[in-house]
N, C-alpha and C positions, 0 to 999 in steps of 0.2 A: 252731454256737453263737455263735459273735463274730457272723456276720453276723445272728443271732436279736436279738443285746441292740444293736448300732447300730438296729436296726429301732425297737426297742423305746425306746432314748436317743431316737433322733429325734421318737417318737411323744410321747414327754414331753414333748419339746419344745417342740411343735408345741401342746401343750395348755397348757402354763406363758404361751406366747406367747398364743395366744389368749385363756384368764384373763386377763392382763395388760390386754389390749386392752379386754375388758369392762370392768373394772375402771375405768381411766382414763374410755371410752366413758361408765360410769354417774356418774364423779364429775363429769366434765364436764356429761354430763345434767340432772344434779342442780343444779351449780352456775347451770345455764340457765333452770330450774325456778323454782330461789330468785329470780334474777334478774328473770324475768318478774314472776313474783307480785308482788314489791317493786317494782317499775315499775309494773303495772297498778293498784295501792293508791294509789302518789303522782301518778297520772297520774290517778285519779279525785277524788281529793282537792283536786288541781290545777286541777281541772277544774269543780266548784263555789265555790271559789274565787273563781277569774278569770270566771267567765260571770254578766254583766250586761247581761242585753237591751235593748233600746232599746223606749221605749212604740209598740206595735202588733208588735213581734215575736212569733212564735209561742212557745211555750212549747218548752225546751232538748230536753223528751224525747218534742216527737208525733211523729209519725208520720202527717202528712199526705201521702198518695198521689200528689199534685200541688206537691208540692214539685220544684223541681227541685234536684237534687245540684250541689255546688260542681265537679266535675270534670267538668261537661255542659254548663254557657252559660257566656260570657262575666258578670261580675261587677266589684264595685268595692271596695276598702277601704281604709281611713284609718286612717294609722297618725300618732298622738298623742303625742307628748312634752308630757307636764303639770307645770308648775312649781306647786307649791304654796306656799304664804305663811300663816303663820298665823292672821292676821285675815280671809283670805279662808275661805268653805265650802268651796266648790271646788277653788282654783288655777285658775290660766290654761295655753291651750294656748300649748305655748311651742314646737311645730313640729309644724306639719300638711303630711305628703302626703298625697295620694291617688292612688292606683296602680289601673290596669286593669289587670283580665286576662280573656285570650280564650283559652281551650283548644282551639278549635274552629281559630284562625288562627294560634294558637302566637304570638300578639304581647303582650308585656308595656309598659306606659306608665307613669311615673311622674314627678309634679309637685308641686311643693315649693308651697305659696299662704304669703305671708312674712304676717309675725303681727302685723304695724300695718297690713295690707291694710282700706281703707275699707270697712263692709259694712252693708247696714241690716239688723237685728237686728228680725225680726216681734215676735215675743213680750213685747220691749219698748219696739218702737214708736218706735226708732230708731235713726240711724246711729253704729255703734259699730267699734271694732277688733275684726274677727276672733277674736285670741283672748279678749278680755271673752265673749261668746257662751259660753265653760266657763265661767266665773265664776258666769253669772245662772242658768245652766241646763243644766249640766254636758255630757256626749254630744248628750243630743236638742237641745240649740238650736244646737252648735256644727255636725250634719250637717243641720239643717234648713236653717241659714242656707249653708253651703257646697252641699248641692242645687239651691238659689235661683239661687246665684252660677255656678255651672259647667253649671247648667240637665242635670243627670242622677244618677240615682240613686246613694246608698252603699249597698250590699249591708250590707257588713260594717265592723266597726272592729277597732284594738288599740290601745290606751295603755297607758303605762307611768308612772312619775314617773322621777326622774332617779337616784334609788337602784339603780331596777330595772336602768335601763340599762346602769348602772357594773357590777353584779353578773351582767348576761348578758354582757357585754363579757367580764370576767375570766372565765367559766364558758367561753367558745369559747375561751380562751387569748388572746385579747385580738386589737385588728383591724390590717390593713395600709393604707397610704393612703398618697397622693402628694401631699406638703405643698404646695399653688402658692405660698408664699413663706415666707421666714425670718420669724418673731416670736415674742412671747415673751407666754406668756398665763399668767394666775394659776388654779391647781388652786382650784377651791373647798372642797373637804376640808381642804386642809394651810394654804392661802393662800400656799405657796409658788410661784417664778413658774418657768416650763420653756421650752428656748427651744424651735420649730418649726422644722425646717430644712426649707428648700425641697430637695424629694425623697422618697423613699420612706421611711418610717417605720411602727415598730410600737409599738403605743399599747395600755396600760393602758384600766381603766374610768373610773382618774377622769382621765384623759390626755385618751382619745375626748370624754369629757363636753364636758370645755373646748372643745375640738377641736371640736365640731361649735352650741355655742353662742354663740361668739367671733366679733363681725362689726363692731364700731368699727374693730376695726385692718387689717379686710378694705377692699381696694381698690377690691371691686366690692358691700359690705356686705350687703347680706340676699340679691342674687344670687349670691354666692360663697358664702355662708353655706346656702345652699339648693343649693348644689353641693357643698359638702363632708360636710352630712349624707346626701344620697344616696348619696353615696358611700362613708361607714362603716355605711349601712342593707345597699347591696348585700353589704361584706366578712361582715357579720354574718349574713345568711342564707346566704352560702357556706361558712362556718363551720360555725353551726351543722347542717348539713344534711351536710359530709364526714364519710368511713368515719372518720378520724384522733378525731374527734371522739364515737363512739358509744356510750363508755367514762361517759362525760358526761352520757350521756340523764337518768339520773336527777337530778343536779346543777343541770341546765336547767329541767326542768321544777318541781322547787322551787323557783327564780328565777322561774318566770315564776307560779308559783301565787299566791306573794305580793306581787308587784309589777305584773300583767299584769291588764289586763280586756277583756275583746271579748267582742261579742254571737255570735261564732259557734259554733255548739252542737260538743258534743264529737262527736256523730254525722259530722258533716264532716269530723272529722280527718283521718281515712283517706282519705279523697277527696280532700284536700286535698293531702296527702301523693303519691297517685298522680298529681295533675295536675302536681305542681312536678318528679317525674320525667319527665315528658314533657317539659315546654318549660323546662327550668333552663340550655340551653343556646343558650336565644332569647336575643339581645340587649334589655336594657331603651331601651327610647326615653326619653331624659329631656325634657319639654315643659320651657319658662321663661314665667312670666306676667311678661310684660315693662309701667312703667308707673313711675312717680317718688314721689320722696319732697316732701312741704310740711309745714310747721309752721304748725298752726291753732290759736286758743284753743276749749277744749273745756271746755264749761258744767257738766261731771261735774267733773273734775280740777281745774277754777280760773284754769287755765293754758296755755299753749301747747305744744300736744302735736304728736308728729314722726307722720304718717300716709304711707301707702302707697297708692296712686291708679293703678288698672290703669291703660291706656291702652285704649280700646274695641277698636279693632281687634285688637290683642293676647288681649283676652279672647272678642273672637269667635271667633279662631282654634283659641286653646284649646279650646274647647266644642267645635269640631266637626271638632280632631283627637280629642278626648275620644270622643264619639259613633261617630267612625269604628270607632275600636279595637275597640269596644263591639259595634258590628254586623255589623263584619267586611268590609262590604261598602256604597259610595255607596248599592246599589240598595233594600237594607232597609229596612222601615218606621222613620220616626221612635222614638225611643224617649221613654217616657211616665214624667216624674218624678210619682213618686206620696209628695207631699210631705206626712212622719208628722206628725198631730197632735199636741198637747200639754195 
């Protein structure tokens, strides 16, 4: 009889224990469920939003057979930091990279083109700064005229304004950097001043902002300035992209719904997603468009304006470590800018 009913305790046991596990098992499930649904909701939401194509882009939802997937060629995109002003339409771009990637060669490139860069501007029929081109004509005149100038295609883009930035900044828990000098720069939020110590530090959204727009007090000024945003660009996609951080997903992509615009269709996500696990672990090449600063009088402004003048050679070079990246290899065909109309 005792050994009938331990049989029997055990067997209870063994059912209570398993209950249990279900139990736990279904709420977990469930709370995964919820989860999902409320991310797929705001990630679609997000997702009309921020998608703003460029004139000649396909529409967000074909389904063209001869498309090629973002995780299958090499590709280009331009990532925008846009100052807005209120007498302006637009806003100016107040930091343009543009970054290759090849999934094919697992090489990443990225290059900072500084924002008083001299550029002729087609569509208005003359030479203007770089970032004017957002002003007259928002996206399409700013990659039409940087196509021109680096002589190769943008695939894609993403801009932000400077709100947005601050907000993705604090949604990763904010970025790490290595200050290359001591100073003290004014928040634009507070108008309080903070100092920069030379060294590793970790920075708020409106910390980063400063941090990465602040170039008077820079020693090597729009070249250092183009060093230090690449470098809270790389902290922030290693951020946002760690397990530490996936608690968050939903939080991000509300940031980037209402502050983020690119032409690239939500369909590419996923593929996009799968290429950056392949090669997140390539080094980025960082190029320098190397080239001087003059002060011109400029028949717009009234006045003598401080411009930015590649130097040629520098910008040949550029182009065709550009192109390389691009094809992977000296021996492939030229690549054919097909520059969008307006």
């Amino acid at each position: 009889m005792d050994n009938s009913r331990r049989k029997t305790r055990k067997s209870m046991k063994k059912r209570k224990t398993l209950y249990t596990v279900l139990v736990i098992s279904m709420v977990l499930l469930s709370g995964i469920i919820v989860f999902a649904i409320n991310l797929t909701l705001e990630a679609k939401n997000a997702a009309s939003k921020m998608y703003v194509p460029l004139e000649g882009d396909e529409k967000e939802n074909s389904t063209n057979l001869d498309h090629v997937k973002i995780e299958e060629a090499a590709f280009t995109i331009l990532l925008a930091g846009i100052e807005r002003q209120e007498e302006e339409k637009n806003g100016r771009s107040d930091m343009l990279i543009v970054v290759t990637v090849n999934p094919n060669t697992e090489k990443i490139s990225m290059v900072s083109i500084p924002r008083d860069t001299m550029v002729y501007i087609d569509e208005i029929g003359r030479k203007e700064k770089i970032n004017h081109a957002y002003s007259y004509g928002g996206m399409n005149y700013t990659i039409n005229t940087l196509e021109k100038l680096l002589d190769i295609p943008i695939d894609y883009y993403v801009s932000t304004d400077f709100q947005g930035f601050q907000d993705i900044v604090d949604t990763v828990g904010g970025v790490d950097v290595d200050v290359p000098f001591t100073v003290k720069i004014q928040l634009a939020d507070t108008m309080k001043w903070k100092t920069y110590t030379k060294g590793p530090m970790h920075l708020q959204g409106n910390e980063a902002l400063a941090y990465v727009r602040m170039r008077k007090k820079d020693p090597e000024g729009d070249k250092g300035r183009n060093t230090r945003q690449k470098q809270v660009i790389q902290d922030i996609i290693n951020k946002a992209t760690s397990v530490s951080n996936i608690t968050k997903v939903d939080d991000m992509i509300k940031d980037v719904g209402e502050n983020v615009k690119t032409n690239i269709p939500s369909s590419e996500y996923f593929g996009l997603m799968k290429m950056y696990q392949k090669i997140k672990t390539s080094p980025i090449e960082q190029f320098q468009l190397e080239g001087y600063d003059e002060r011109i009088y400029s028949e717009i402004e009234k006045q003598d304006i401080w411009y930015f003048f590649p130097h040629d050679d520098s910008l040949i070079e550029l182009k065709e470590k550009l192109k390389l990246n691009l094809e992977g290899s000296e021996q492939n065909a030229p690549i054919e800018v097909n520059h969008k109309s307006n």
